[in-house]
N, C-alpha and C positions, 0 to 999 in steps of 0.2 A: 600297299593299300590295294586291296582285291577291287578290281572295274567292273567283276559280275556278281549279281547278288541274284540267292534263287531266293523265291518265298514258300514256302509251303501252304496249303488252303484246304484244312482238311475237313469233309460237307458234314451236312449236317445228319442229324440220325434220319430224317425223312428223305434227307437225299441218299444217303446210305443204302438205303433198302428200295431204294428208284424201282433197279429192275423188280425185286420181289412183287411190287406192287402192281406192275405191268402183268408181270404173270398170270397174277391173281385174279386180273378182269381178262385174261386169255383164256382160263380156265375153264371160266363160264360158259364164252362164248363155243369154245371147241366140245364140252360137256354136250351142246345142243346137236351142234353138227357129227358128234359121235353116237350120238343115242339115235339119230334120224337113222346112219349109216348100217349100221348094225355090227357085228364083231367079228366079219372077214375082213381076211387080207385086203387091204387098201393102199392107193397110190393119191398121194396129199401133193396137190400141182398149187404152187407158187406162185404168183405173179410180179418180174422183179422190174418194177419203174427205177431205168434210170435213163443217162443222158449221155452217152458217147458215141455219138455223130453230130456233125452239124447239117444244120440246111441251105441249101448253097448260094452263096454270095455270105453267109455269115462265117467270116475272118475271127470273131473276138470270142465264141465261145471255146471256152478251156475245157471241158464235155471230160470231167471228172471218172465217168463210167468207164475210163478207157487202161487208168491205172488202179483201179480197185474191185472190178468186176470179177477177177481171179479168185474172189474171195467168195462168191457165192456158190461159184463149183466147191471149194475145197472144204466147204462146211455141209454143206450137202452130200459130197463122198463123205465126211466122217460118220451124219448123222445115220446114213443106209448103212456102214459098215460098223454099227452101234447094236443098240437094245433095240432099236426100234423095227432094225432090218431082221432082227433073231426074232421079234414078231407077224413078223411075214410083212408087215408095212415100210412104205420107202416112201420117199419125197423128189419130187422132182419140180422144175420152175421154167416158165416160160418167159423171154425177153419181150421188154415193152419199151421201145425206145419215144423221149420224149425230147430230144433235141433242146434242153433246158427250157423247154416255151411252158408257162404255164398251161394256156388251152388244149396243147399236144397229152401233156400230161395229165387231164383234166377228160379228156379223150379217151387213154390208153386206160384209164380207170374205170372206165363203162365197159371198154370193149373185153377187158380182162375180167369182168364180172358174165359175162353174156358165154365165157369160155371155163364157167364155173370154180374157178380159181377158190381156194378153199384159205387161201388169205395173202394178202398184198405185202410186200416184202419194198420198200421205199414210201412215196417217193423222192426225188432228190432235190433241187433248189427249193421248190414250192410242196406245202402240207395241209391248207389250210383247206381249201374247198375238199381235196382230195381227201380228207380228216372224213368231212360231212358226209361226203358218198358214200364210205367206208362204215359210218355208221350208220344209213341210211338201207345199206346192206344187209348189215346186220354180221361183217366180216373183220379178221382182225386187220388191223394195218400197222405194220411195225417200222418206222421211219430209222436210215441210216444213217442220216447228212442232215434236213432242212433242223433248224434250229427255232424256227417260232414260234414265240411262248401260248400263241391262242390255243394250240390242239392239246395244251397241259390241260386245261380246264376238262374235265372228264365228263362233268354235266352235258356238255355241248359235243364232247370228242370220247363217247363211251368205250369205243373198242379201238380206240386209238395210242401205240406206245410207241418209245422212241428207244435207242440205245446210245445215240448221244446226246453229250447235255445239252441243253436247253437255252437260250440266250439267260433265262433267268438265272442259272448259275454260275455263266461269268460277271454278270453284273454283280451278284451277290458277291462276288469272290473282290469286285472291285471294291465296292461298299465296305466289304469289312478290312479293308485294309488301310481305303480313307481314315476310319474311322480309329482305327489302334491308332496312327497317328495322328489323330484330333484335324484331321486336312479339311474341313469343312467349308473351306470356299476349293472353287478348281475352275479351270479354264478348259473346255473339250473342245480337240481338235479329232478330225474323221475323216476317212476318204471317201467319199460320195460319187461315186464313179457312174460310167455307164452301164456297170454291171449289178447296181446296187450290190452287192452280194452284205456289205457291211450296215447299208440302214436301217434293217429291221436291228440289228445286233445294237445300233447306237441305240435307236427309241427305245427298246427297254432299259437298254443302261441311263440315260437320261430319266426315266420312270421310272428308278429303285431309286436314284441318287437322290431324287426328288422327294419320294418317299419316306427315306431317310435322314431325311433336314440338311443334304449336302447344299449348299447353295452353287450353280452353276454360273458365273459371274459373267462368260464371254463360250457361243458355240460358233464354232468357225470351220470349214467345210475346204479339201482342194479337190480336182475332177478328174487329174489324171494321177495314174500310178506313177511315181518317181523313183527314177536312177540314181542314184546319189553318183555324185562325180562327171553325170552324163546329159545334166538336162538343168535347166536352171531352177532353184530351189524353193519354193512353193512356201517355205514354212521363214525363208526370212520377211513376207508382205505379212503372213499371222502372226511373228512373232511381233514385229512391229506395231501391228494394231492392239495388241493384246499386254505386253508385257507392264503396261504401267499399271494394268487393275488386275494384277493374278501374280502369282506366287507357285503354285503350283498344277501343272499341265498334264492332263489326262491327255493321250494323243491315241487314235485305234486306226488300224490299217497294216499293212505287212510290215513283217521285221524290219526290211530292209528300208524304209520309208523313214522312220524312226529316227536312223540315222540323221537326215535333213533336220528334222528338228533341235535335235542335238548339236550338230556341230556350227546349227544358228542361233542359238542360244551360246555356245561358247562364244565365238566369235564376238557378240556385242556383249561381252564381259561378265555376262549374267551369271552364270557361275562361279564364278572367280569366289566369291566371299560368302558361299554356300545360301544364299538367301531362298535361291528356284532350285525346283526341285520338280523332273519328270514322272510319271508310272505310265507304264507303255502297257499297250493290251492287244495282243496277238490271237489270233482264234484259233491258228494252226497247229500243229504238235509240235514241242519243242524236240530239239534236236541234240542229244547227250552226248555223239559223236563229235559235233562241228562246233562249240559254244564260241569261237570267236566271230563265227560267219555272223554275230548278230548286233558284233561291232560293226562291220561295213556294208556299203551298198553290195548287191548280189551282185554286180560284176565286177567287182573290185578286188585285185587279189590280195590287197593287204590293208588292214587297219589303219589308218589315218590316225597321228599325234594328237591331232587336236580332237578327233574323237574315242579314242581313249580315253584322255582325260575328261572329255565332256560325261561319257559315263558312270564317271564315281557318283551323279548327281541321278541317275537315274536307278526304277526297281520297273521288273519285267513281270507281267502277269498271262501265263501259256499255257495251255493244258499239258499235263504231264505224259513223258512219252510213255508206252506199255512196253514190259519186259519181253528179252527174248523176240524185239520186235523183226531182227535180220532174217532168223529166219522163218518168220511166219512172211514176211516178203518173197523171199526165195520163194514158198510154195505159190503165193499167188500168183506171181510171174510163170511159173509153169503152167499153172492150169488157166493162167489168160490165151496164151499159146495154144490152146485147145478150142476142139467145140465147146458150146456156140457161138463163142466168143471172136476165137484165129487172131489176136491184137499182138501183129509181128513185134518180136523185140529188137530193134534198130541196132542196140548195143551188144549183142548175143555173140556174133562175129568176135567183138573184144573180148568177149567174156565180161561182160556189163551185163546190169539188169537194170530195167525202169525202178523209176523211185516209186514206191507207194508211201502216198498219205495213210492218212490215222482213220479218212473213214471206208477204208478198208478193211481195218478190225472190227466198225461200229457194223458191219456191212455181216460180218462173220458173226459176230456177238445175235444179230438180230435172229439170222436163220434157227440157232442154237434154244435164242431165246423162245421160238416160238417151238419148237421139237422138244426142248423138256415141259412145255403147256401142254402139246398133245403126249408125252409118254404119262403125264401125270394125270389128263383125261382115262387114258388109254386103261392106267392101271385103277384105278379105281373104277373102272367096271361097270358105270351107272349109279354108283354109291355115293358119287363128290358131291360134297359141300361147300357151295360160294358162302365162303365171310365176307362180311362187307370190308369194304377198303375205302380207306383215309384219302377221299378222290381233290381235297384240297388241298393244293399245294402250302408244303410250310414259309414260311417268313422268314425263319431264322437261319441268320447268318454265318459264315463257314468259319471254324476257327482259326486262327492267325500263329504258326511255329514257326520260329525265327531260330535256325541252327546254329547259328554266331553274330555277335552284334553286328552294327554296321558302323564301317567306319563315316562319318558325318563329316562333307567336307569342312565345314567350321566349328565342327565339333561335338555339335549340339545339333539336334532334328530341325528343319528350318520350318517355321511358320505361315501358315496357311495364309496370313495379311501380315503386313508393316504392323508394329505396338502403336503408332498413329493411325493404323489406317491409312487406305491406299492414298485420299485428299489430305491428310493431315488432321480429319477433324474428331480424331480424339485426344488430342495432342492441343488445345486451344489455348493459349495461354490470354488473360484478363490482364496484364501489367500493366501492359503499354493503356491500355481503358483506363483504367483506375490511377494511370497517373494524371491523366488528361483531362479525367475528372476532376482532381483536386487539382489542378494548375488551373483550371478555367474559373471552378467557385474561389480561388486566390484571388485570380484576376476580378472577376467577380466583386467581391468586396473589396478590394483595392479598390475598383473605379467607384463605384457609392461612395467609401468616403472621403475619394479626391471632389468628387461631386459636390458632398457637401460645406467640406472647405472652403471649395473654390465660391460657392454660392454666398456663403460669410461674407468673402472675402471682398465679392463683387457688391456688397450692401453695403461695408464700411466703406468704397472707395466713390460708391453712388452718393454717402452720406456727408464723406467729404470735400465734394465736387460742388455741393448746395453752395446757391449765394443767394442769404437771406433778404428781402428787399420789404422794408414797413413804409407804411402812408404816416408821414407827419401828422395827420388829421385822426389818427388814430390813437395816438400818443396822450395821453391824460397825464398832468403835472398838480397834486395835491398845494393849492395857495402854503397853507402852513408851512409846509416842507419847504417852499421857495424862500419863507422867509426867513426861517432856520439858516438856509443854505448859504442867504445873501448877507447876514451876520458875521459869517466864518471869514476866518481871511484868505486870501485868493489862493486858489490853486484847484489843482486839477483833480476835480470829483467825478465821482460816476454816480449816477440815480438809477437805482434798483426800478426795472419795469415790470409791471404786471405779468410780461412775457416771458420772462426770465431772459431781458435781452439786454445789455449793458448798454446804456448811451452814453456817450463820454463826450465833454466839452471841455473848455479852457474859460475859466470866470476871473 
């Protein structure tokens, strides 16, 4: 039985043509700033917001710029030793360090307009006011990293593009996956840290599901990053509070955290008989070298038994890694090692190189993104034509390819609720009512006609309890009759009374 299952989520045709469409409000914008310029040789300066430094006393920033900035030189060398350097124009970029702070960043987007910067290349955590200046500018801003879904709105974010996706596309990717398997209630668990980095990513996933008619049954929150194997386990206090009204557990936070929830869920048996059932949602790039590392905690050297097995109950939702990614890494690593950058390589000695993340590519994609905007300016000459573009974002959801079935631990796709329901109360049964009912109307008329019986019963015993008592003086004896009677010879008569009452004497 395979413990890892990939999904495929392949977007939609409006997402498809994403970047096209970016271009396409690039086009415009660059059309204005080339026709001002006129058609000499030109030097097109950069401005690249990012975040690798901290500010000091801050321990906890991960200052991302420091493993992906490599990539801004080595798209920059390509694009001067292109079409565009054979036209006498080059590009070059200037560093705007914003120490992950919004305001710095927020800062360094004035200041880089004020140094005529001919369009903004990030920025990195934060997009959104920086979106607004940007169009306020009247300049392109091509985002590598932030992922908030408000600068998609084009209305409000005109000259605003990004090259990676968007919170709204992994939600969507979540949604439609619910949805093939009908999982329509779910239980969300998130990290909420003190880096936020994942709350904006939750609220929109919360706000598709919602959308969507998922019902969200139970959201439940922990606040520090956890070790699996190293720190104590965060997800057995949620799994406890949650598992009597949920069935199926959306959890988002890093691979390694995942793990917690899983082998707390094995643990109190919940697995065992296929009923729960996990989808993990990772934001990072999945990793096609390492797939076991996402059975265990990252400092753990080996997969844990019980979580193995806890995994046959779970599916993983990652962005896909990009090809040939080794060595497009190698080269960023060299040219980090350079001006303006100098970011020593610690492992260089070993013959190691720093890891780079994924938006190191989004980071390359962008520069590229905006040099085939201006060679397309370029060549058309004053002649381009903006088409309007589809600046609404689409709705629909990513298709679902599933490259082999899965095996189910009980066999069968487990159920979104209990067939009763998580109280019981589609499951009611009326028996035990309905006997209760006719035992009571039994009893019921049993007691009426012991009632009446007994009331009979108590008038005949009332009736023969009577002692009748008559007044002598009441007594009327007809003469004739007497003398009738005194004729007979003796014995013992009875005289019929008026009362119908026997008097009996001895004559």
């Amino acid at each position: 039985m395979s413990i890892h299952r990939t999904v495929n989520l392949q977007c939609s045709a409006s997402t498809r043509h994403q970047v096209q469409r970016y271009r396409g409000l690039l086009l415009g914008i660059l059309l204005c700033l080339y026709l001002c310029a006129g058609c000499h040789a030109e030097v097109f300066k950069l401005g690249y917001l990012t975040g690798s430094q901290r500010r000091p006393g801050n321990l906890d920033y991960q200052r991302p710029g420091i493993t992906i900035s490599g990539a801004i030189s080595l798209a920059v060398a390509q694009v001067n030793a292109g079409r565009l350097g054979t036209l006498g124009h080059s590009l070059e970029f200037v560093v705007a360090e914003t120490y992950g702070d919004e305001v710095a960043s927020i800062r360094q987007t004035a200041a880089l307009w004020t140094q005529q910067v001919a369009a903004y290349i990030g920025p990195q955590e934060t997009c959104v006011h920086e979106g607004r200046m940007a169009a306020a500018f009247n300049l392109p801003m091509i985002s590598y990293y932030c992922t908030h879904r408000d600068p998609s709105n084009k209305l409000d974010f005109p000259t605003f593009a990004r090259t990676r996706p968007p919170d709204t596309q992994i939600s969507k990717s979540v949604v439609a996956l619910l949805l093939a398997f009908n999982w329509t209630q779910v239980s969300f668990l998130y990290l909420d840290d003190v880096s936020s980095q994942y709350q904006p990513v939750a609220e929109t996933i919360l706000s598709t599901l919602v959308s969507a008619g998922v019902s969200v049954r139970d959201i439940r929150t922990w606040n520090t990053i956890y070790h699996h194997g190293f720190m104590a386990n965060p997800f057995d206090a949620l799994v406890e509070q949650t598992h009597a009204n949920t069935r199926i557990y959306l959890v988002l936070g890093h691979y390694y955290e995942h793990v917690g929830l899983m082998v707390s869920l094995q643990q109190r048996g919940l697995l065992s008989q296929g009923e729960y059932f996990v989808v993990g949602i990772d934001i990072e790039q999945y990793d096609p070298a390492k797939p076991e590392k996402y059975l265990r905690g990252m400092l753990m050297e080996k997969v844990e038994p019980l979580a193995a097995q806890a995994f046959q109950s779970y599916l993983g939702i990652v962005p896909t890694a990009p090809i040939s990614f080794a060595t497009f890494a190698n080269e960023v690593n060299k040219y980090m090692e350079r001006p303006p950058f100098n970011f020593p390589n610690p492992l260089g000695l070993f013959g190691g190189a720093k890891q780079i993340s994924a938006e190191a590519a989004y980071l390359y994609d962008a520069v590229h993104l905006y040099a085939n905007s201006l060679l397309t300016v370029l060549d058309s000459a004053g002649t381009f034509s903006r088409r309007s573009n589809n600046i609404n974002s689409s709705d629909a959801l990513p298709d679902l390819n599933l490259y082999r079935n899965i095996d189910w631990v009980a066999g069968v796709r487990p159920a979104a609720a209990p067939k009763c329901g998580f109280g019981g109360e589609k499951c009611v049964n009326y028996t035990g009512e309905i006997s209760a009912g006719i035992a009571g109307g039994a009893l019921l008329l049993l007691g009426l006609v012991s009632l009446v019986l007994y009331r009979n019963w108590r008038y005949e015993q009332e009736l023969d309890s009577l002692l009748w008592k008559i007044d002598f003086r009441e007594v009327q004896v007809h003469e004739n009759e007497k003398e009738q009677q005194s004729q007979k010879p003796t014995r013992v008569s009875c005289w019929k009374m008026p009362v119908t009452i026997g008097l009996c004497s001895n004559d």
